[in-house]
C-alpha positions in Angstrom: 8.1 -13.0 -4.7 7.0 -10.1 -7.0 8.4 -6.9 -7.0 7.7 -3.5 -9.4 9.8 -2.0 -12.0 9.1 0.8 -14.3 9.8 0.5 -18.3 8.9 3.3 -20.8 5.8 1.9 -22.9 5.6 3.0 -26.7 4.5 6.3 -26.1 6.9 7.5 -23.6 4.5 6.8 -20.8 5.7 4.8 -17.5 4.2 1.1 -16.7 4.6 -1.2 -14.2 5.8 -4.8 -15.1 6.1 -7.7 -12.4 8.9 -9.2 -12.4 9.4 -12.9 -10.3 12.3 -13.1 -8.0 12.8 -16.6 -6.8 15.5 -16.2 -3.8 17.2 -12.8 -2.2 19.1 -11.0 -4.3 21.0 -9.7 -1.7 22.5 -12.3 1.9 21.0 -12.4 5.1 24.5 -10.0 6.2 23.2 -7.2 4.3 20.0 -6.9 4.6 20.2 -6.8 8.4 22.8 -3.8 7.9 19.9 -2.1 5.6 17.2 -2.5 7.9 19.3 -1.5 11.0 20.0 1.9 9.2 16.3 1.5 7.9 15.2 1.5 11.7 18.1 3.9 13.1 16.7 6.9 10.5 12.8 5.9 10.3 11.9 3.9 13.1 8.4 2.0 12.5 6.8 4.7 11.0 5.1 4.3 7.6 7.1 5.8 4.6 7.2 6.1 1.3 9.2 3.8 -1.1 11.8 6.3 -1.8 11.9 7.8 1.7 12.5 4.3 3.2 15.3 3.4 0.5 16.5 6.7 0.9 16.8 6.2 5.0 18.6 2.7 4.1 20.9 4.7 1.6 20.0 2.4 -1.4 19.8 4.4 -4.8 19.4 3.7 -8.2 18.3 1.1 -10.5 18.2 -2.1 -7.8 16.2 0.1 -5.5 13.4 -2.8 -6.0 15.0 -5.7 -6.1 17.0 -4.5 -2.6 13.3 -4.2 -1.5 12.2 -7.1 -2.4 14.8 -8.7 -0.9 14.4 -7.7 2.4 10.1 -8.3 2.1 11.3 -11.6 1.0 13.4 -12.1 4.5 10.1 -11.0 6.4 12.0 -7.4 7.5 9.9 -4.7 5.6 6.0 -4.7 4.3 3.9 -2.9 2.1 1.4 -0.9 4.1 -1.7 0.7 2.4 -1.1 1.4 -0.9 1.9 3.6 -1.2 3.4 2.8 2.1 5.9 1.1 3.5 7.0 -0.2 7.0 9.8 -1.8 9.0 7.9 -5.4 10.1 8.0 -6.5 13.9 10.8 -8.9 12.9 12.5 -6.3 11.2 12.7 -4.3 14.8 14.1 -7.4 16.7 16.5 -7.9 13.5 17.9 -4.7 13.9 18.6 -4.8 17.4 20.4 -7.5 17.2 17.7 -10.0 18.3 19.4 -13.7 18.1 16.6 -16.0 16.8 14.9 -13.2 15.3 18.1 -13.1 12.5 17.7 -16.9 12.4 14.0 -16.5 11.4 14.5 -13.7 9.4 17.3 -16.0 7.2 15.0 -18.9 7.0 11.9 -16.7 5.8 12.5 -17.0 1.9 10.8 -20.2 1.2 13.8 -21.2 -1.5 15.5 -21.3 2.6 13.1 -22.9 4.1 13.3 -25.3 1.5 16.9 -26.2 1.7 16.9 -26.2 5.3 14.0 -28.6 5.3 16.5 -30.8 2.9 19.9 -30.4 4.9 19.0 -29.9 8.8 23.1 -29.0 9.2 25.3 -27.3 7.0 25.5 -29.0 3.4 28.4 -29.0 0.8 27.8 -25.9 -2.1 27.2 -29.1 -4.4 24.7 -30.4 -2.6 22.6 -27.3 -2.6 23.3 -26.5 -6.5 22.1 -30.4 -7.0 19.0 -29.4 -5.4 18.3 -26.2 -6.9 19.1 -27.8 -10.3 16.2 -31.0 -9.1 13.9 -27.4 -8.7 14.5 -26.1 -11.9 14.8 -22.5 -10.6 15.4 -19.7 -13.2 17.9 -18.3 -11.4 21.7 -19.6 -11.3 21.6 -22.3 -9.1 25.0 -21.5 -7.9 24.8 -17.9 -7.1 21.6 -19.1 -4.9 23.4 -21.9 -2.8 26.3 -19.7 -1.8 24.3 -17.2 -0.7 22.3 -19.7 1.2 25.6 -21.1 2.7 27.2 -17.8 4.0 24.3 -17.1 5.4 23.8 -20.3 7.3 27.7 -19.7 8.4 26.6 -16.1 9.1 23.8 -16.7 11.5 25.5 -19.9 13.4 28.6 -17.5 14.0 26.1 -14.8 16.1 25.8 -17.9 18.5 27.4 -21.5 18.0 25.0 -22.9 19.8 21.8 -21.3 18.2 19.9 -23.7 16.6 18.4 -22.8 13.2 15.2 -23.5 12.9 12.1 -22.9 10.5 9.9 -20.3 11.2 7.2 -21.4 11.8 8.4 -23.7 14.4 10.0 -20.8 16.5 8.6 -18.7 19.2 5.4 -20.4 19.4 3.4 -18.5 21.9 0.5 -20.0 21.8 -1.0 -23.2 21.7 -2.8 -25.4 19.0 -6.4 -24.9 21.1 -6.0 -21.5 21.2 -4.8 -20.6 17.8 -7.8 -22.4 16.5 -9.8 -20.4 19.3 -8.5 -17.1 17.9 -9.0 -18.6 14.3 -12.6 -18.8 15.1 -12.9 -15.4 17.1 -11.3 -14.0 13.7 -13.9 -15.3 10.9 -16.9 -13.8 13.7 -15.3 -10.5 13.7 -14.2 -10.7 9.9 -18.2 -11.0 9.3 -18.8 -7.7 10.4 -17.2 -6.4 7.5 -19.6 -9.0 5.0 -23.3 -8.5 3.8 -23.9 -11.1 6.3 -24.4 -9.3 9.3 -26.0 -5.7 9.5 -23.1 -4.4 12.2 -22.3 -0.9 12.6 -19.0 -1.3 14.6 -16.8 -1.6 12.1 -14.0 0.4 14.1 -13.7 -2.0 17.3 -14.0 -4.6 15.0 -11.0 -3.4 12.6 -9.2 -3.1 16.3 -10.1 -6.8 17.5 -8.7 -8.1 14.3 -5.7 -6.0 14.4 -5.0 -7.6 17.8 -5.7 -10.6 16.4 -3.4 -10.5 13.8 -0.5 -8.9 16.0 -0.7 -11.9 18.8 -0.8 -14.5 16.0 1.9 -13.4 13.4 -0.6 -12.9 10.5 1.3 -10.3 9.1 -0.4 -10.2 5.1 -3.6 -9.4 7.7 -2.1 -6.9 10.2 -0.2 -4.8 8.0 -3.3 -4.9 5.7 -5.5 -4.0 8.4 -2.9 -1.4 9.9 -3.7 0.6 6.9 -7.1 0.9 7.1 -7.4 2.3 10.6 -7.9 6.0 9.7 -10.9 5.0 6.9 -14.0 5.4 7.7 -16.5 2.5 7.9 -17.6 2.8 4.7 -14.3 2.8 3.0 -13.5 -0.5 5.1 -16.5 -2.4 4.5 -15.7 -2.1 0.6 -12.3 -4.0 1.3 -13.9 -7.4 2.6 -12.8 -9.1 0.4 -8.9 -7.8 0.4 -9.5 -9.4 4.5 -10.4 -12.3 4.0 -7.9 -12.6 0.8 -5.4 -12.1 3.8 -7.0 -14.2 6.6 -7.5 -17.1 4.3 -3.6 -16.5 3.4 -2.2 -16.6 6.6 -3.7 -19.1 8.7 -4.9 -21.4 5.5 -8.5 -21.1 6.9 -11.0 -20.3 4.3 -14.4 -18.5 5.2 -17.3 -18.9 3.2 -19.1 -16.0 2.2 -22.4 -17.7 0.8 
């Protein structure tokens, strides 16, 4: 997970570096008390960086890694290019959706990962042992207690919720027609290539928006929620940003020659 910070070049002048974050910096507790003020002061409405920190009431220098944190738990997005929105999990997190806080806490892959590892709770050494087998950059420690509270955290909403990964929760649709949809998605997505001379860009943007929504392909949606007020033009130049995020989310790639 990347995430932006500003640092004052040689002359004076602002630049961006990147800088790798490998697990939350902040447990799944907190974030869901950010995004619930997050949600209770902006709703789902796109804002800026500092309007949407400021509606959360984080300030200063961790403004970006708090961010990051909660994209890396699946509860805000980047929209557009300055933009930022509360994601549809983030709206079921912060009304106190059960299974929606379990998903949100297994998001992070470095979760994921553990949870795939130790289906019930495991001992703190057991987690640092594995983090260690990783070789992660970041203490090993400070990243299996944080996984362990929130494990404790989540099973306390509901002793008998069952944690589960993500992918393997809420599935609303079956294997035939997510492959179906798959399908219906590359023949729409080649509207937007020099393969077919198509002038609807607009319903087609709207199909694949739909698309995007029924499936969970949130790099695509919220990518393709921000292009709605372009005009054709201004779409058709981004091909190859959709298909970057089709081919992302549903591990499908589309040839384009």
């Amino acid at each position: 997970m990347l995430y932006v910070s500003k640092k004052l070049d040689d002359k004076g002048k602002t630049r961006s570096r990147e800088l790798e974050m490998e697990s939350p910096a902040i447990g799944i507790d907190e974030a869901i008390q950010l995004i619930k003020k997050g949600y209770e002061r902006g709703g789902d409405e796109i804002l800026t960086f500092e309007e949407i920190c400021r509606h959360m009431g984080i300030k200063g220098g961790s403004r970006s890694r708090y961010m990051a944190s909660l994209k890396m738990y699946g509860l805000v997005a980047k929209t557009g290019t300055l933009g930022w929105q509360i994601t549809e999990l983030g709206k079921k997190v912060a009304s106190d959706d059960k299974d929606a806080i379990a998903q949100s806490f297994l998001t992070p892959d470095i979760h994921n990962e553990i949870k795939a590892a130790y289906p019930s709770r495991p001992s703190l050494g057991s987690v640092i042992a594995f983090l260690k087998k990783k070789k992660i950059k970041v203490s090993p420690g400070i990243v299996a207690n944080r996984y362990i509270e929130g494990f404790e955290y989540v099973q306390k909403i509901n002793p008998n919720l069952e944690v589960v990964k993500p992918e393997q929760k809420d599935m609303k649709m079956s294997q035939k027609k997510f492959n179906e949809d798959v399908l219906k998605a590359i023949r729409v997505i080649g509207v937007f290539l020099p393969l077919e001379d198509v002038k609807d860009e607009k319903v087609a943007i709207n199909t694949l928006s739909e698309l995007a929504k029924d499936n969970n392909w949130e790099k695509l949606y919220w990518l393709i929620e921000g292009m709605k007020n372009q005009s054709p033009e201004e779409i058709k130049k981004s091909a190859s940003k959709i298909v970057e995020a089709f081919e992302l989310d549903t591990g499908t790639k589309i040839r384009t020659n």
